[in-house]
N, C-alpha and C positions, 0 to 999 in steps of 0.2 A: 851175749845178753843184749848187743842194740839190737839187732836181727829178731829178735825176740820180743820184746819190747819196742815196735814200732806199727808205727800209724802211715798207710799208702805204700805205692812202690813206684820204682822210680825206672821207668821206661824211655828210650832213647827217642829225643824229639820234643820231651814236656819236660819243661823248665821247674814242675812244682811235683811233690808224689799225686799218684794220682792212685784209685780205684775203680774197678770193673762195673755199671753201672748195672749191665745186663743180670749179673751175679747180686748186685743189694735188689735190686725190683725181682727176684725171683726168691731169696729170702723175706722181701715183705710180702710176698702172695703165700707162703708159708706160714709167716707168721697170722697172716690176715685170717687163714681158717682158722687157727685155734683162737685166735679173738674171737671170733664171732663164733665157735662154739661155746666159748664159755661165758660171752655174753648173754645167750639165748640160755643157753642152760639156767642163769643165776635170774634172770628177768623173768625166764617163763614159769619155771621151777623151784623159784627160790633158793637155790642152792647154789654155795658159793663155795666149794671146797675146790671144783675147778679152774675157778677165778681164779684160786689164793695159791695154785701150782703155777696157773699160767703167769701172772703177774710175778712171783717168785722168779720162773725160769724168762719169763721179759727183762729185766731187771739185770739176771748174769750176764744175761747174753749183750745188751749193751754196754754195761758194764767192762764185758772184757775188748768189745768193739773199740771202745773207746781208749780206755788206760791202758790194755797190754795191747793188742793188736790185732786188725780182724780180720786176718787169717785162721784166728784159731776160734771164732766164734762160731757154734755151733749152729746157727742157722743161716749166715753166711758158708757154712762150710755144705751146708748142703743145698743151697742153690748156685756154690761153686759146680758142683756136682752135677746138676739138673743142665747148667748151658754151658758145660764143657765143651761140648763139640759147634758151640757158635761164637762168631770174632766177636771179642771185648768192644766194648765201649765205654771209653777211657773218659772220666771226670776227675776233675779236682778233690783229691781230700779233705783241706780245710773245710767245703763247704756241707762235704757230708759227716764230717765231725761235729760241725757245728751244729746241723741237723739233728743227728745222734746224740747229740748232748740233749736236744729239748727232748728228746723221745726218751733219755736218763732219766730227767729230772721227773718224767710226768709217770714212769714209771715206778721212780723212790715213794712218793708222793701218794700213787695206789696203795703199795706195799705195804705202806706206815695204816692207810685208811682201814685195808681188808684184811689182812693178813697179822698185821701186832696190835691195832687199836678195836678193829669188826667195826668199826661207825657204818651209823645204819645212814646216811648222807647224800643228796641228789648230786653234789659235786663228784664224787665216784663215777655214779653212770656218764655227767656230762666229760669228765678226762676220759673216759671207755670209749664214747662217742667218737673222741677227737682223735684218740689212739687209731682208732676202725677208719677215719675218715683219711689219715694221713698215709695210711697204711694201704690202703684201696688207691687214694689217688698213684701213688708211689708203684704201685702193682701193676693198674689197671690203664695206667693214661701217661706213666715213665714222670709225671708231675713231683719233685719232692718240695714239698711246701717248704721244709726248714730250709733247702738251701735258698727258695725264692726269700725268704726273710734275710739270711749272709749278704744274699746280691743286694739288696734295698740298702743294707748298714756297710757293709763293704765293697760296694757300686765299683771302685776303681780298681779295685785287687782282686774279684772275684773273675778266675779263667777253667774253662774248661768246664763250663754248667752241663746239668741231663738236658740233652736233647739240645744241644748248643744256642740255649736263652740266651747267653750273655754275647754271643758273636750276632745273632739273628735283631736285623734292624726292621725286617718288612715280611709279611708273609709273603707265601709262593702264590700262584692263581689255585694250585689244587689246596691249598689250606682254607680258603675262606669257602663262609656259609654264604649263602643269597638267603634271602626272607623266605622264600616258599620251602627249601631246605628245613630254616628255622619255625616254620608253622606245623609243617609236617613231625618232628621233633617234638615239639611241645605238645601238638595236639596226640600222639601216644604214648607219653608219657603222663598226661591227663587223661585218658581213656584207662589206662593198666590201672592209676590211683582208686580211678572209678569203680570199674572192676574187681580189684584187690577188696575195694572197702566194703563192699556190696556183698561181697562170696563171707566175710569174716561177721557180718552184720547179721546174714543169715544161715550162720551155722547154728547146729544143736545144740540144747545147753545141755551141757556133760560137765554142771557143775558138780565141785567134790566138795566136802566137809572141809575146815578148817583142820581139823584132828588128822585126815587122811592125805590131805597136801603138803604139811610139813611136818608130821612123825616128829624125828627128835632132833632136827637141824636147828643149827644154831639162828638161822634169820628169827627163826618162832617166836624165840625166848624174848621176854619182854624188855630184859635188860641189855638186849642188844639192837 
């Protein structure tokens, strides 16, 4: 039953349990597509029956990450899967428990909003947002924002951070930007904005009927 009921592992050379870093950022690129399809689905479409699965299976899957163990969470288990044949990189557990806990709560929190109460609420989309953003950073840039929160509140006990924050006192020469770097940056990331707005401003209008967009979904109904 301990073996079962535990949080990290304990590999020779680190003093705390630790977990495979490579294995949670390839669970959260996992989880990141079906957020963002069922965010898109429920925003563009109105329809949120895919929300109210995925938030549902969001919600277990933490749930067992955290209290039983996550070894057997199911989207941990399959981005075990995906970078099996690449070396671990080993972090500290605490700090992505801790992580994991705010990614519980903001998932209970959905749960209660879409799934047992339907509140029709901007705070929903803004936790989806935050869900999507922490989830991207965590995939996309090895960034996990809860544990940079651990390290602020627990500065002296936090060891063995992603991407070794908490040892790293100075960048290397190849980490820094220069200015023309950062103009070049900016200025195509404001050109695509441009772009992007301009292509959606001048599309067709393929508007549809009230009646024909949402049929018999629950958003419709006036009492939701």
């Amino acid at each position: 039953m301990k073996t079962f009921f535990n949080f990290g592992e304990k590999v020779e050379g680190y003093d705390i349990p630790i977990l495979n870093e490579r294995e949670a950022r390839a669970a959260a690129g996992i989880l990141l597509v079906f957020a963002l399809t069922s965010f898109f689905n429920s925003y563009l479409l109105h329809d949120f029956r895919f929300t109210k699965i995925f938030v549902t299976v969001f919600m277990i899957d933490f749930f067992i990450r955290i209290f039983i163990n996550p070894r057997f969470a199911p989207s941990l288990i399959l981005g075990r899967m995906a970078v099996r044949h690449q070396k671990p990189e080993y972090v500290g557990a605490p700090q992505k428990r801790f992580a994991w806990g705010i990614g519980f709560v903001l998932a209970v929190v959905m749960f209660f909003i879409i799934v047992v109460f339907e509140f029709m609420t901007p705070i929903k989309i803004a936790i989806c947002l935050l869900c999507i953003f922490f989830l991207f950073s965590e995939s996309a840039f090895g960034i996990c924002v809860g544990c940079k929160v651990y390290h602020l509140v627990y500065k002296k006990n936090a060891k063995y951070c992603p991407g070794e924050v908490c040892e790293m006192h100075m960048q290397a020469p190849i980490q820094k930007t220069s200015l023309p770097e950062f103009i070049i940056a900016i200025t195509f990331l404001a050109v695509t904005g441009v772009v992007t707005y301009t292509a959606f401003e001048n599309k067709p209008d393929n508007t549809v009927t009230h009646e024909m967009k949402c049929g018999a979904q629950m958003k419709c109904q006036s009492a939701k």
